[in-house]
MMTF fields as JSON, N, C-alpha, C and O atoms, coordinates in Angstrom:
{
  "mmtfVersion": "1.0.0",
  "mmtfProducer": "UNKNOWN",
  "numBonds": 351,
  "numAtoms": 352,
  "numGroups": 88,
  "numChains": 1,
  "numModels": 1,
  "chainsPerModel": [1],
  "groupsPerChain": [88],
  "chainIdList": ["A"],
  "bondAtomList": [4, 2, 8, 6, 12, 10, 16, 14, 20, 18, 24, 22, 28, 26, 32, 30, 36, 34, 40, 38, 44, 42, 48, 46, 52, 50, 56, 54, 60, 58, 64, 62, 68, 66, 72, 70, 76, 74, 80, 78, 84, 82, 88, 86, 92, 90, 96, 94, 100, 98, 104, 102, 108, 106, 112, 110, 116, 114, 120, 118, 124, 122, 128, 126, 132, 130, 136, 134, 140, 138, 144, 142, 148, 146, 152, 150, 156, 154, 160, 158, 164, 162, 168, 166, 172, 170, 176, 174, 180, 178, 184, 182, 188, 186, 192, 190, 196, 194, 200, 198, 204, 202, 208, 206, 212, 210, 216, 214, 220, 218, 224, 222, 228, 226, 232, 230, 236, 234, 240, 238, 244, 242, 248, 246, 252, 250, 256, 254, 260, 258, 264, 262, 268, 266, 272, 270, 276, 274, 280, 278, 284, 282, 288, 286, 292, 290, 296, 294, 300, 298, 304, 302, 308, 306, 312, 310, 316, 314, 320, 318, 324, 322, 328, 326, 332, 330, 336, 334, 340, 338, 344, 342, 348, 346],
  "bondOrderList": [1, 1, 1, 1, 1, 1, 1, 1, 1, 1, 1, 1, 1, 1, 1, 1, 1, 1, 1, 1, 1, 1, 1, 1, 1, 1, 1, 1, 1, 1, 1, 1, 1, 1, 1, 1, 1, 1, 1, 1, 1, 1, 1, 1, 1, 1, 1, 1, 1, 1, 1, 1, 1, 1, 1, 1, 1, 1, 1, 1, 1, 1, 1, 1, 1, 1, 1, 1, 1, 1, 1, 1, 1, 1, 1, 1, 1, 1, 1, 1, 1, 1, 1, 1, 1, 1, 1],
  "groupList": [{"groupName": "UNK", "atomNameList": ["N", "CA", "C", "O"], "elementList": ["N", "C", "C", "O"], "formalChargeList": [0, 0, 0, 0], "bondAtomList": [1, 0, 2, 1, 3, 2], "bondOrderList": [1, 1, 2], "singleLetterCode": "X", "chemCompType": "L-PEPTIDE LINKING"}],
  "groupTypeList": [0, 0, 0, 0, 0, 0, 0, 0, 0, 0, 0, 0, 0, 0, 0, 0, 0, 0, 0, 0, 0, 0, 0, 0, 0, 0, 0, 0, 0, 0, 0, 0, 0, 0, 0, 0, 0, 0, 0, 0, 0, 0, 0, 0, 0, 0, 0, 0, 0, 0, 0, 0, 0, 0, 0, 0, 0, 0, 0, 0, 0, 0, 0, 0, 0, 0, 0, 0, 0, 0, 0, 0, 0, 0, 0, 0, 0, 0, 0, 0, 0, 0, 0, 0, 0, 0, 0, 0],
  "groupIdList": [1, 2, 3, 4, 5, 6, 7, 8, 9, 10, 11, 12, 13, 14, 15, 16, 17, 18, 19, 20, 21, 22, 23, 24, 25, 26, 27, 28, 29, 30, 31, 32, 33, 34, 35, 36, 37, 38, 39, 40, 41, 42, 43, 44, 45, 46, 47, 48, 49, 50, 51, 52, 53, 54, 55, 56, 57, 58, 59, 60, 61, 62, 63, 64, 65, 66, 67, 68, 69, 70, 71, 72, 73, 74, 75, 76, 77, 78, 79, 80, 81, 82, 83, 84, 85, 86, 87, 88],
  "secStructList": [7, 7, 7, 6, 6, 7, 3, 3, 3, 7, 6, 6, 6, 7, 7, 3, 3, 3, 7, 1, 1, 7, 7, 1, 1, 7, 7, 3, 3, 6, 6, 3, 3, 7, 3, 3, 7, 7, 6, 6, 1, 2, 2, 2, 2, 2, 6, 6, 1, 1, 7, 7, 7, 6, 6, 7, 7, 3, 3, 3, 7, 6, 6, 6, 7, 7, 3, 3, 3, 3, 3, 3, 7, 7, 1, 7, 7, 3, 3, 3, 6, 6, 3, 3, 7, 3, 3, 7],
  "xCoordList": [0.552, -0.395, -0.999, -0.304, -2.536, -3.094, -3.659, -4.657, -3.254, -3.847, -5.637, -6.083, -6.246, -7.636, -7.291, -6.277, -7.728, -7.376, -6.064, -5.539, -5.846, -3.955, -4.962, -5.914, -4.345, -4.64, -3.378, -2.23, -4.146, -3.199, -3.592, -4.728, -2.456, -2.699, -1.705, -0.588, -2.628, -1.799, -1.185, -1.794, 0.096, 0.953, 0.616, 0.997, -0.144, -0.643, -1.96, -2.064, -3.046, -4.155, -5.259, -6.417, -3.627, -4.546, -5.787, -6.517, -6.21, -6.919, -6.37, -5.164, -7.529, -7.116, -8.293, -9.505, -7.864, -8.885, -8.263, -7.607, -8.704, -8.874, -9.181, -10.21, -8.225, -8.686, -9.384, -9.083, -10.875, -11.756, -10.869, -10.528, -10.547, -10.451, -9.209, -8.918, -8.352, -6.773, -7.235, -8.209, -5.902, -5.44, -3.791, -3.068, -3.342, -1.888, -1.79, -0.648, -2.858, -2.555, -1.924, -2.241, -0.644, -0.77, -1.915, -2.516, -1.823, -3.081, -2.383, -1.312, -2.808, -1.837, -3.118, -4.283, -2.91, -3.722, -2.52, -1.312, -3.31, -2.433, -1.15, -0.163, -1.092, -0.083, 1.555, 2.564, 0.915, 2.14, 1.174, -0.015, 2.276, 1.697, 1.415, 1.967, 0.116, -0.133, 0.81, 1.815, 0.684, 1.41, 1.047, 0.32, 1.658, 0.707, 0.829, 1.924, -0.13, -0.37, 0.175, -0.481, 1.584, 1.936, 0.665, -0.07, 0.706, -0.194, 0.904, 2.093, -0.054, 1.487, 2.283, 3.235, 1.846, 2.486, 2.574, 1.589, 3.257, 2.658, 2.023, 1.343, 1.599, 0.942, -0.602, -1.617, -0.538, -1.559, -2.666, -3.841, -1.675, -2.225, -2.88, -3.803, -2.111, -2.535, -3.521, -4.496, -3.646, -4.676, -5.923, -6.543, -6.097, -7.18, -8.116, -9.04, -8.036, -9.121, -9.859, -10.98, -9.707, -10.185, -11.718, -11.572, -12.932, -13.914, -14.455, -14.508, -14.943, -15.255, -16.699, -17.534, -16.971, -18.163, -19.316, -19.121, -20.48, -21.657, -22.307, -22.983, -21.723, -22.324, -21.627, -22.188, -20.318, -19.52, -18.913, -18.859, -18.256, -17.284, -16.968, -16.589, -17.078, -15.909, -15.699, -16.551, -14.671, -14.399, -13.599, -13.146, -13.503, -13.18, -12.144, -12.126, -11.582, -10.402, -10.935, -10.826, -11.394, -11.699, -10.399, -10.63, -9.285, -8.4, -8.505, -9.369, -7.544, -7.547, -8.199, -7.82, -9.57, -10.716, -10.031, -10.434, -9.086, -9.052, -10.1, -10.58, -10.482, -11.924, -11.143, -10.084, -11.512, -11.497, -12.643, -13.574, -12.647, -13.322, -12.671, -11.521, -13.52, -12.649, -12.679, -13.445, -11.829, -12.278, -12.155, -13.075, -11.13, -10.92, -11.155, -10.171, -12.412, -12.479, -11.837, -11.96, -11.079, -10.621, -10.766, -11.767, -9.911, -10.213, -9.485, -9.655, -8.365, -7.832, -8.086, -8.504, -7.466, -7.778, -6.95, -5.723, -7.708, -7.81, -7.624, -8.518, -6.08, -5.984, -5.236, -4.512, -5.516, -4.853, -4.767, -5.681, -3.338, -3.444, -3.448, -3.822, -2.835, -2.618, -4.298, -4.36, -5.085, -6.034, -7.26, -7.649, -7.874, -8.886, -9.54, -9.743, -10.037, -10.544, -12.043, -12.493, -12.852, -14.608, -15.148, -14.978, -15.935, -17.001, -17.87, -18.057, -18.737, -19.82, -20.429, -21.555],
  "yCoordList": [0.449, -0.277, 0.695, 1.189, 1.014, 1.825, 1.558, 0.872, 2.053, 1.783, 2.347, 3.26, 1.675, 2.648, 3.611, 3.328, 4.768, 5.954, 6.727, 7.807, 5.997, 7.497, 7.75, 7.125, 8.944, 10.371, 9.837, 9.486, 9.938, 9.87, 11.199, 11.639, 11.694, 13.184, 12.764, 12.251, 13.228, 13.113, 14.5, 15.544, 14.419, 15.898, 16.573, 17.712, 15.719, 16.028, 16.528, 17.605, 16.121, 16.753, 17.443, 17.856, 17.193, 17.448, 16.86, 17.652, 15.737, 14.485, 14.274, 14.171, 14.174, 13.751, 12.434, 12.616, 11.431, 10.294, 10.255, 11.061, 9.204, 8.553, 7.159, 6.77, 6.317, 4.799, 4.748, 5.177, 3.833, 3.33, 1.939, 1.92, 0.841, -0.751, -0.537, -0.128, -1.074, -1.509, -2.546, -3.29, -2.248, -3.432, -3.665, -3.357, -4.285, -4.859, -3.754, -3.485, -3.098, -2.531, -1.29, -0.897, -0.267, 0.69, 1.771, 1.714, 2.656, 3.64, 4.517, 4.973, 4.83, 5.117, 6.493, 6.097, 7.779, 8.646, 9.273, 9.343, 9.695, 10.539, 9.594, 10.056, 7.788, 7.893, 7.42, 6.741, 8.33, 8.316, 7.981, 8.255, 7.207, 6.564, 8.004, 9.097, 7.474, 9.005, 9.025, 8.378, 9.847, 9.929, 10.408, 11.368, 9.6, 9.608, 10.957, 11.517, 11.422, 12.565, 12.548, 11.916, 13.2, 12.59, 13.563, 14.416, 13.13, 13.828, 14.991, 15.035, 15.948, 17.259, 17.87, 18.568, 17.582, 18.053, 19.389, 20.094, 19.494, 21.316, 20.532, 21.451, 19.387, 18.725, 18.508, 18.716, 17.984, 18.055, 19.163, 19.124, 20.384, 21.617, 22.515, 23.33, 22.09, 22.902, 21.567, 22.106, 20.466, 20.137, 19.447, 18.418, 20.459, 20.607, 21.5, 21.505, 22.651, 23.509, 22.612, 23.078, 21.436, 21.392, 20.35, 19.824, 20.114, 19.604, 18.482, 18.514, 17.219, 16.072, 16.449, 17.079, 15.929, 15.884, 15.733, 15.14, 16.355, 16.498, 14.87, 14.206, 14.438, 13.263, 11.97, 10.911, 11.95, 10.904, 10.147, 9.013, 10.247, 9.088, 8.537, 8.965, 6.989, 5.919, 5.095, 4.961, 4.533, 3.773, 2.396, 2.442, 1.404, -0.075, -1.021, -1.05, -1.523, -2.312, -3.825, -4.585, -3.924, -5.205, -6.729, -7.801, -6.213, -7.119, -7.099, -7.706, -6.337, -6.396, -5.825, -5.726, -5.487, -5.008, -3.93, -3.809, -3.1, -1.78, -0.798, -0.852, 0.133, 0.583, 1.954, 1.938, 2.887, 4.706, 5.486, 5.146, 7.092, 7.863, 9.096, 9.476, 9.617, 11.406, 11.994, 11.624, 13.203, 14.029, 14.837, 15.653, 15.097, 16.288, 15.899, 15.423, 15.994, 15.262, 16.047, 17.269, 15.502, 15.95, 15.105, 14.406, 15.113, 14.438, 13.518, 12.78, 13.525, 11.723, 10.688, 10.47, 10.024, 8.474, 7.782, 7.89, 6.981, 6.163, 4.406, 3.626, 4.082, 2.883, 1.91, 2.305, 0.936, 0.097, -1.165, -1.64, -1.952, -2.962, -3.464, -4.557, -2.221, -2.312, -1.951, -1.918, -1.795, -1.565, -0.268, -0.383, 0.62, 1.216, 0.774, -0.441, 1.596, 1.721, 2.03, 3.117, 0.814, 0.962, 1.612, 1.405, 2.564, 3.517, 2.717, 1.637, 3.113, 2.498, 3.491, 3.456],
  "zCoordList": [-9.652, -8.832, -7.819, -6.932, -7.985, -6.881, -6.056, -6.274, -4.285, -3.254, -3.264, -3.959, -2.494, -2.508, -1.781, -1.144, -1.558, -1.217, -1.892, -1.623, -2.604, -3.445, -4.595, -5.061, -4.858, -5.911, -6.937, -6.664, -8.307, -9.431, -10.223, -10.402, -10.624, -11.733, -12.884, -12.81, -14.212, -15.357, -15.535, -15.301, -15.976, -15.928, -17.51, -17.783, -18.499, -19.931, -19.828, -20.415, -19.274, -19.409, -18.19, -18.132, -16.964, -15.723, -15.291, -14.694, -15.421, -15.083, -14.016, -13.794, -13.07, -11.799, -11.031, -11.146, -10.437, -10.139, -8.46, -7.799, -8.239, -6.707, -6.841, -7.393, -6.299, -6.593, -5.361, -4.247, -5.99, -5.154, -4.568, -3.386, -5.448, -5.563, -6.264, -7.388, -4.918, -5.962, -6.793, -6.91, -7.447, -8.506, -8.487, -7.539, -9.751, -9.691, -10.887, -11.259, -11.514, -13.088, -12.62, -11.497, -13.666, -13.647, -14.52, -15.593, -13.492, -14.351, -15.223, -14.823, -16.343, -17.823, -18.283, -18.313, -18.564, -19.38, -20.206, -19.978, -21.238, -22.821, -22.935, -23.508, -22.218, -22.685, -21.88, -22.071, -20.904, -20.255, -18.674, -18.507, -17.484, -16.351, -15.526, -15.652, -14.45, -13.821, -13.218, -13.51, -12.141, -10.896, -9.559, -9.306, -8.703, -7.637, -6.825, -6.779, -6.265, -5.176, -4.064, -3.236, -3.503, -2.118, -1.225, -1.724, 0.147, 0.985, 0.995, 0.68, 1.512, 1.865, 1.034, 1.384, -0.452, -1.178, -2.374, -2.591, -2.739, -3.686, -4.572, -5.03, -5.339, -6.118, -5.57, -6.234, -4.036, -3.296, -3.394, -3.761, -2.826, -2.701, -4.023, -3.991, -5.113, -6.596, -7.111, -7.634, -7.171, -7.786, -6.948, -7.216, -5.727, -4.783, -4.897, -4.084, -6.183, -6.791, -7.479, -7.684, -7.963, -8.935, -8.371, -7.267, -9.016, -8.006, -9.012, -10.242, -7.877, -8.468, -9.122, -8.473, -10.722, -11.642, -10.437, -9.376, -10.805, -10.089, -10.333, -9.547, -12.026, -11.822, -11.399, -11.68, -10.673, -10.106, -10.908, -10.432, -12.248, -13.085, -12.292, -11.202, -12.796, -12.126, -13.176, -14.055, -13.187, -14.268, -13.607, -12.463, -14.299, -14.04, -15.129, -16.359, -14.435, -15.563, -15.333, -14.371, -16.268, -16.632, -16.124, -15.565, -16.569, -16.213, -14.767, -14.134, -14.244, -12.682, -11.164, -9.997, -12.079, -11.147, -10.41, -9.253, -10.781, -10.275, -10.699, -11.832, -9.783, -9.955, -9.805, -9.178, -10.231, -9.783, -9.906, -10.637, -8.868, -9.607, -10.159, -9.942, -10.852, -11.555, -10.633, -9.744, -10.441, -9.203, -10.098, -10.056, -11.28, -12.19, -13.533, -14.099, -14.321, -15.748, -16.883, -16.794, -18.087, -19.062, -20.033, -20.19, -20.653, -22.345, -22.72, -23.691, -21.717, -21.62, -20.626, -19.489, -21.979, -22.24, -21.151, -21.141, -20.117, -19.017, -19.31, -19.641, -19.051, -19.077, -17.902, -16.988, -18.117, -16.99, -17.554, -18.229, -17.233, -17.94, -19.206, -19.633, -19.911, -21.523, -22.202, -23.431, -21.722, -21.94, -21.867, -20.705, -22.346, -22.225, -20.949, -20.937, -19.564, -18.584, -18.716, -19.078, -18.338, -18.846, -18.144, -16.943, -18.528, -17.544, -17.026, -17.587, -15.626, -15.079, -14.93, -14.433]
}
């Protein structure tokens, strides 16, 4: 379940988001659940090179209106809620 403002990173494809709009869903890529970004942390600090798309991904879960954006885009697959996460 993501607060607006926590950082989720997938440890498989280095995908990294930012929830805009909680929800009750967990956020799921390649598979396995992300995990969240503590503030202050060596996780913090190493996946802070990386820079949000020029053109702003966000994506939306239909079930429980959790909303995110990419800050780090890759090639997995974004779900919440047992489900595929819809682009806007």
């Amino acid at each position: 379940m993501g607060k607006k403002g926590q950082t989720y990173f997938c440890e498989v494809c280095r995908q990294k988001v930012e929830v805009v709009k909680g929800g009750f869903g967990i956020l799921v890529c390649c598979g396995q659940e992300m995990k969240r970004v503590e503030a202050g942390s060596m996780m913090e600090t190493w996946t802070s090179v990386h820079h949000k798309p020029a053109e702003g991904t966000s994506y939306i879960c239909k079930v429980c209106g959790q909303k995110i954006n990419v800050i780090n885009e890759t090639t997995g697959i974004l779900e919440c809620c047992g489900q595929r996460m819809k682009r806007e």
